[in-house]
N, C-alpha and C positions, 0 to 999 in steps of 0.2 A: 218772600218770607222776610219778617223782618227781625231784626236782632233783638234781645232782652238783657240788658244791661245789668249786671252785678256791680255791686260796689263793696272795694276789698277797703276798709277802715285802719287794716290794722297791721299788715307787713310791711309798710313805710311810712315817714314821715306825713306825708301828702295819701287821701285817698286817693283810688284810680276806679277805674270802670275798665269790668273784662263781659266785651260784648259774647252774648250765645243765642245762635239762630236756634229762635224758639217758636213754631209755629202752634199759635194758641188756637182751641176751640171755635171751629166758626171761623176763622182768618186763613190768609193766602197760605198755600204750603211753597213750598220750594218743587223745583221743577226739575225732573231726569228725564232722561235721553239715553239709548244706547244704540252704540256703534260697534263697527270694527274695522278694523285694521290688518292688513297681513304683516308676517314679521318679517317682509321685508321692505316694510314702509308703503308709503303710498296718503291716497286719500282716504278718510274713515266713510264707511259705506254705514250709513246710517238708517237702524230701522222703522218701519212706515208700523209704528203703530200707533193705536186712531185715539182721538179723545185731547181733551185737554191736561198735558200733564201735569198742570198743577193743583188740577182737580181730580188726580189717578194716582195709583202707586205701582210703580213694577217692583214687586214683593218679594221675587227673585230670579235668578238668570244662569244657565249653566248649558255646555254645550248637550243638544240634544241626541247621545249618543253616535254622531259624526263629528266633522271639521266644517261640516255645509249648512248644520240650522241651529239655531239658538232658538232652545224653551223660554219661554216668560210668561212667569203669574203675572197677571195685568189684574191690577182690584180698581174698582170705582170710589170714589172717595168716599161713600157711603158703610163700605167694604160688606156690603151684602151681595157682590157677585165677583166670582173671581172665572177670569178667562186666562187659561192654559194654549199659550200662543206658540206655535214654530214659526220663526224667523227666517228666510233665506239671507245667509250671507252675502250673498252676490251680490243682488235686485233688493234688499229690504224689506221686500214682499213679506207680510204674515198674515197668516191664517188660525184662525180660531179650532182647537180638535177637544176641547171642553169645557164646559162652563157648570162652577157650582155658585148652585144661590140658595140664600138663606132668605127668609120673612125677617129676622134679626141681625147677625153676620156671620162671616167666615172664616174660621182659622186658619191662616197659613201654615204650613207644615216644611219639614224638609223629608219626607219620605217616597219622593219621587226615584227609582231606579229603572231603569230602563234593560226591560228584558226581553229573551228570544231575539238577538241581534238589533233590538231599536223597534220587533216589529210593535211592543207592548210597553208598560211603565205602570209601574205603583201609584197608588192615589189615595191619601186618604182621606174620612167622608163623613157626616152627621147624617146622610140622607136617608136612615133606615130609623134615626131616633138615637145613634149612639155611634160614637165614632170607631170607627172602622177601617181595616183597608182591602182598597181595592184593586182588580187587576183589569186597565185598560188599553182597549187597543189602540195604536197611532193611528189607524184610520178613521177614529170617531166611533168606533160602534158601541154594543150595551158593553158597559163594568160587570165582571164578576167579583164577587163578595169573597175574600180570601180568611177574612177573620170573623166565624159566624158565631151568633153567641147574645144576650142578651145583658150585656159588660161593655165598657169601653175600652179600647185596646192601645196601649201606648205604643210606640214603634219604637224596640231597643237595635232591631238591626235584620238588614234584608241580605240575606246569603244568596246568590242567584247562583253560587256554586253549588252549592248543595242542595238547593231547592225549596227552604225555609224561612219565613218570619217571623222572629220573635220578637215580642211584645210584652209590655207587663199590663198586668190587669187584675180585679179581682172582682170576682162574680158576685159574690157574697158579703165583703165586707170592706166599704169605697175606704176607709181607715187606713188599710192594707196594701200590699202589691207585692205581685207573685208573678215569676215568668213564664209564659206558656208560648208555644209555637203551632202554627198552622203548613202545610206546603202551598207551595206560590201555585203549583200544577196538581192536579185530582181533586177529588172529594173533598170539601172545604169542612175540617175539622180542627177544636184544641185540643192539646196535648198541654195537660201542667209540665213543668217540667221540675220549679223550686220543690222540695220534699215535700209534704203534706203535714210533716210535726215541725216544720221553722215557721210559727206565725211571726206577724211582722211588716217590717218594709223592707223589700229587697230589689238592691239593681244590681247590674249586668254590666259588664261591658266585652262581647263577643268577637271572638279573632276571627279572622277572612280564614271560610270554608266550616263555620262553626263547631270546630273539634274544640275548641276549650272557651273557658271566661274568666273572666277576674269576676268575682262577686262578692257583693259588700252587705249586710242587713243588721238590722239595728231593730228595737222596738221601744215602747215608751221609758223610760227611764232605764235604758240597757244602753251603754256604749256600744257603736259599731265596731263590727270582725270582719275582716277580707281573709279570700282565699281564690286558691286559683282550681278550680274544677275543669274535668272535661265530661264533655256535654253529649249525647244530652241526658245520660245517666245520673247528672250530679257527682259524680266521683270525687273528694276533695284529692289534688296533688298536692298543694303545699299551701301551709299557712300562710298568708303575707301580714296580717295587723292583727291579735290578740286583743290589743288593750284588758290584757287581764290583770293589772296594776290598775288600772282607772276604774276597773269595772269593779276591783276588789275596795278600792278609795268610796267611788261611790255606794257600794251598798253595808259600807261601817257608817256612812253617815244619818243623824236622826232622821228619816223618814216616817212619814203617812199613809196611808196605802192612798193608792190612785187607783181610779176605774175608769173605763168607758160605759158609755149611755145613752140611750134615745129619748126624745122627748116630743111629744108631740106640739105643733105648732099651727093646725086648724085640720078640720076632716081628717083623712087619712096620710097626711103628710107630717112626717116626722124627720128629723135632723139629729145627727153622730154630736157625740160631745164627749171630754174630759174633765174628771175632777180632781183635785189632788189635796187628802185632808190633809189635816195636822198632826205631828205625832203625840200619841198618846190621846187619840181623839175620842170623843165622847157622843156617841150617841143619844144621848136622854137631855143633852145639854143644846143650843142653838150658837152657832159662828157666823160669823160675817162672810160674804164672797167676793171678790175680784173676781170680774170675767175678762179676758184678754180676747179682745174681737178683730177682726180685719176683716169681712161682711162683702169683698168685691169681686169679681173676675180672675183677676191675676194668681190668685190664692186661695191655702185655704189653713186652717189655722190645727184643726183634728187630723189629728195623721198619727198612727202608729211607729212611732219612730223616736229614736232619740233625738233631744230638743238642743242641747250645746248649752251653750251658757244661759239661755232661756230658760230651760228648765230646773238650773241649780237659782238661778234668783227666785224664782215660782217654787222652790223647795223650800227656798231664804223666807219668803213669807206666809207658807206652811209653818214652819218654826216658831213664827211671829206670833200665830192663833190664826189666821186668815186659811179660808178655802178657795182654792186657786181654781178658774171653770175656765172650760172655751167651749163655744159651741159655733155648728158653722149652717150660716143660714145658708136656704134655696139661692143660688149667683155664683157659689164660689166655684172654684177650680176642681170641682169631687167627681173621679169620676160614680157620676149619679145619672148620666145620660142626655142630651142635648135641653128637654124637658127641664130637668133642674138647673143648668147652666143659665140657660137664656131666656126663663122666665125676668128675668131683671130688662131686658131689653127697654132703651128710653127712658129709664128711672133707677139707674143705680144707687143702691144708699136708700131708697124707698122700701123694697120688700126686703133689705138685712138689716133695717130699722125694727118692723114690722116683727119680721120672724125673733129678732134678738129678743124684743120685748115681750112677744108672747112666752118663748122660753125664761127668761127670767123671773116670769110672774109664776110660772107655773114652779121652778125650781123656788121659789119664793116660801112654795105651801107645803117644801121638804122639811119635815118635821126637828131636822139639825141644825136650820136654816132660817137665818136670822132673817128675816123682810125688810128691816126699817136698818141694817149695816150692809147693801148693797152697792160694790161699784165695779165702774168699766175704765180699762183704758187701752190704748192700742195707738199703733206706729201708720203714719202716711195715710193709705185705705182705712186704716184702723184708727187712726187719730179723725175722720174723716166721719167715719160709724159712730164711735162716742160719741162726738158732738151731736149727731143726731138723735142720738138714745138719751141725751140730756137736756135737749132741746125740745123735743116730740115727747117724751116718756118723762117728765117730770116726776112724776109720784113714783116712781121704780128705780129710780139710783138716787144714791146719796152725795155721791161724789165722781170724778171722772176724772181721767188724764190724757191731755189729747198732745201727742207728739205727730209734728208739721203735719199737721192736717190738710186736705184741700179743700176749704170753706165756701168756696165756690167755682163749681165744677165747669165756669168758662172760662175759668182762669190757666185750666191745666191743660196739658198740650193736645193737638187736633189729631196725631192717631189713634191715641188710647182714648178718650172722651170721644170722639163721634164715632169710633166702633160702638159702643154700649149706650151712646146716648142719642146716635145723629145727630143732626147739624141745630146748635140755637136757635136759626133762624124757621124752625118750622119744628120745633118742640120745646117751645116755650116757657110751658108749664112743666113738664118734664124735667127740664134743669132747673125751675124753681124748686121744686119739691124734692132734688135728691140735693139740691145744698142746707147749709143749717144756715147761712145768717139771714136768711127771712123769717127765722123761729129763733131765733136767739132771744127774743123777746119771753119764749118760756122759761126761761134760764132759774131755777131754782137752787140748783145742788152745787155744792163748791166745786171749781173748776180749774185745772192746772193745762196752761196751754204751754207747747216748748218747741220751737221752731230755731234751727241755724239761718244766721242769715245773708249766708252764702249759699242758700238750697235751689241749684241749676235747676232739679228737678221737679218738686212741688214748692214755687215761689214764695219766699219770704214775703212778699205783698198779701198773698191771698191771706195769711195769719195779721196783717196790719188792717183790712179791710174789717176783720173781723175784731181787734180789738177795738177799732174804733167805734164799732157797733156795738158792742159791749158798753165802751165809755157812754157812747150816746143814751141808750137805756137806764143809767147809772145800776148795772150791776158789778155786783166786785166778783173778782177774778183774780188768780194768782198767772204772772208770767213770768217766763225763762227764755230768754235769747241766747243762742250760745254764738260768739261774733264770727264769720266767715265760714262755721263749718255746713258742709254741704248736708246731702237731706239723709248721711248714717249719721253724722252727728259724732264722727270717729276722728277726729283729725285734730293732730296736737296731745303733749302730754297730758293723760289724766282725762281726758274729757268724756272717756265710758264710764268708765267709775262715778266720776261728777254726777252723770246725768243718774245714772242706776242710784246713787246715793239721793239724790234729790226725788225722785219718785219713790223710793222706800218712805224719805220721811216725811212726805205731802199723804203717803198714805198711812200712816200709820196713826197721822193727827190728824186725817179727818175720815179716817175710816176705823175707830178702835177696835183693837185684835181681842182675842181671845173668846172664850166659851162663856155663854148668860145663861144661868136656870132659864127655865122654862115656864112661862105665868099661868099660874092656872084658869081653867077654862070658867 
């Protein structure tokens, strides 16, 4: 693997270069190994597992419920299959006791527990259409389904004292999250457990033998409240976080109402979304919209849940006149089922291009909804998405703001780009079509790009490849470097404020605020 060179400009007299092993899309990875050692020295007995490691990942490693074998996820660099390996300490001998494969890839988990003395272990799974957990045996044989149910199941905590996992999930409304329990042993059923009148987002964090939890829930513009309950009644014992001063700050300030909403996006597929008017907003009159997108895997942007300082700047310009949206295309992180996840597979940025555009056209022909003052902008994935809805969707935004984008997805690193994209070298056209600067050529609508460049993580290059494509084109574009900060863009006095101050006023002048009659027809 080889190194990626930063260059720091601005903490010394003389630049310098801080190399960081970066293994890029399609290039060599770095290569592990694992051994052991007794503690009381010796030779490291290293083990025999097969494949080239630096075209493999062991994902993870922990003793297999003795002192004599070591577990390992062993993925393929493709990471569409992953092999569940016991290791003998002794001999280095391992043997393969499961393999899950995907047609797209694999999630790694940490919900491995290992039950009935070592004879069994937890496993969780997409194999039924949604993930799941499962209980298998060490000798290889069928999995039983432990969390049944037509929902995806997060894993908050595997009690093997008690006989229980709990997980959060929600059947009904992917927005949300609620904790429910199954037992590891009988009849595979849920059990809600969160009350039925706290909607919301709610997590958990469960004590060994599950008699109590700390539990924290929050929902769209509600400050979050902890308490510590004992389980699995809900019982509150004691308050631990109120925030009933923030909560009370918050709602004296001028607000808008917000709602959630579906919108459809072809046939019978539809997508969750937020709006957040203005206050003293006007029905009969038409506003502008801001949609904040991030359209990839990792995430996902619609969640019922308090937003932090996100959601007071998206208040800030609610205040302004603007209607604040996010919607979240088929890719993201929802649970919506293995289906809505990994339809993106091989062309990330393509179908949350696709879906973003459809839903904006259709929010387009909402009667308060101005068409012709539409814009997008979003951070990393979401710096990544605009570009593309600006590029590809010329007639549907007006303006855009792309913070460090990845403009071209061989540029960013080889675990997360060939899980969702596989390898360049045999999808070709696939990373053509989910980067924007082979369309930058459509470039219509004014454009604020704003990348640190000192960003370890989504390289300051890939935003220079792309201004140069821009220059070449001769289209105008507004740019922001901000000098060494990495890819929050947080580092140094002032420089959130800066940044938020400067995307306030990029939009506000080319995105005009407030309410327009309505022309007649």
């Amino acid at each position: 693997m080889r190194d990626y060179p930063l260059f720091n400009d601005t903490d010394s007299i003389y630049s310098y270069v801080k190399p960081v092993q970066y293994p890029k899309a399609g290039e060599q990875n770095s290569a592990a190994r694992v051994g052991v050692v007794s503690a009381d020295g010796g030779p490291t007995q290293w083990m025999a597992v097969p494949g080239d490691p630096r075209n493999n990942y062991i994902a993870r490693m922990e003793w297999a419920a003795n002192s004599n074998e070591i577990v390992l996820q062993h993925l393929n660099r493709l990471q569409n299959t992953n092999d569940v390996m016991l290791a003998d300490v002794r001999t280095g001998a391992a043997r393969t006791i499961l393999t899950e494969r995907d047609s797209a890839w694999v999630d790694v988990g940490d919900e491995m527990r290992w039950l009935d003395g070592g004879a069994s272990f937890t496993w969780s799974s997409e194999r039924d259409g949604w993930r799941h957990l499962y209980q298998v045996p060490r000798s290889g044989g069928p999995a039983r389904l432990v969390t049944p149910g037509a929902f995806d199941a997060a894993i908050v905590a595997i009690d093997t004292t008690s006989g229980w996992v709990y997980y959060s999930a929600s059947p009904d409304n992917p927005t949300q999250s609620y904790l429910y329990r199954s037992p590891l042993r009988g009849p595979a059923r849920a059990e809600r457990i969160t009350p039925a009148n706290t909607p919301g987002s709610h997590q958990y964090s469960i004590s060994p033998g599950g008699r109590f939890a700390f539990h924290g829930w929050s929902s769209f513009g509600v400050p979050p409240q902890a308490e510590l309950v004992r389980l699995p009644g809900h019982q509150r014992v004691r308050t631990l976080v109120d925030n009933k001063e923030l909560r009370a700050r918050i709602a004296a300030l001028k607000r808008g109402p917000s709602r959630f909403f579906k919108v459809t996006v072809g046939g019978n597929t539809s997508v969750d979304g937020w709006m957040m008017l203005p206050p003293n907003f006007d029905s009969t009159k038409k506003y502008p919209v801001l949609f904040e997108v991030y359209g990839e895997p990792a995430g996902s942007t619609v969640l019922d849940e308090w937003g932090g300082s996100g959601y007071l700047w998206d208040m800030l310009l609610t205040q302004h006149g603007h209607i604040v949206m996010s919607v979240d295309n088929r890719g993201t992180a929802t649970p919506r089922g293995r289906a809505w996840r990994k339809i993106v597979y091989g062309e990330v940025g393509v179908t949350a291009v696709a879906d973003q555009t459809v839903a904006a056209k259709t929010i387009g022909r909402m009667s308060f909804v101005d068409s012709t003052r539409m814009g997008v902008w979003g951070w990393s994935g979401g710096g990544s998405t605009t570009l593309g809805l600006l590029f590809t969707s010329p007639d549907v935004y007006r303006m855009g703001m792309s913070v460090a984008p990845v403009s071209d997805k061989r540029y960013y690193d080889s675990i997360y780009q060939e899980r969702y994209m596989g390898l360049p070298a045999t999808n070709v056209e696939g990373y053509r079509r989910a980067s924007a600067l082979p369309f930058a050529k459509n470039l219509t609508a004014d454009l604020l790009i704003v990348h640190g460049s000192g960003d370890d993580n989504v390289h300051y290059q890939g935003t220079q490849l792309l201004v140069n494509r821009l220059i070449e084109l001769g289209k105008p574009f507004d740019f922001m470097t901000y000098p060494d900060r990495t890819h929050a863009i947080a580092e140094g006095p002032g420089t959130l404020p800066h940044l938020y101050h400067l995307l306030t006023r990029y939009l506000t002048s080319h995105l005009p605020a407030g309410p327009r009659e309505r022309r007649a027809p």
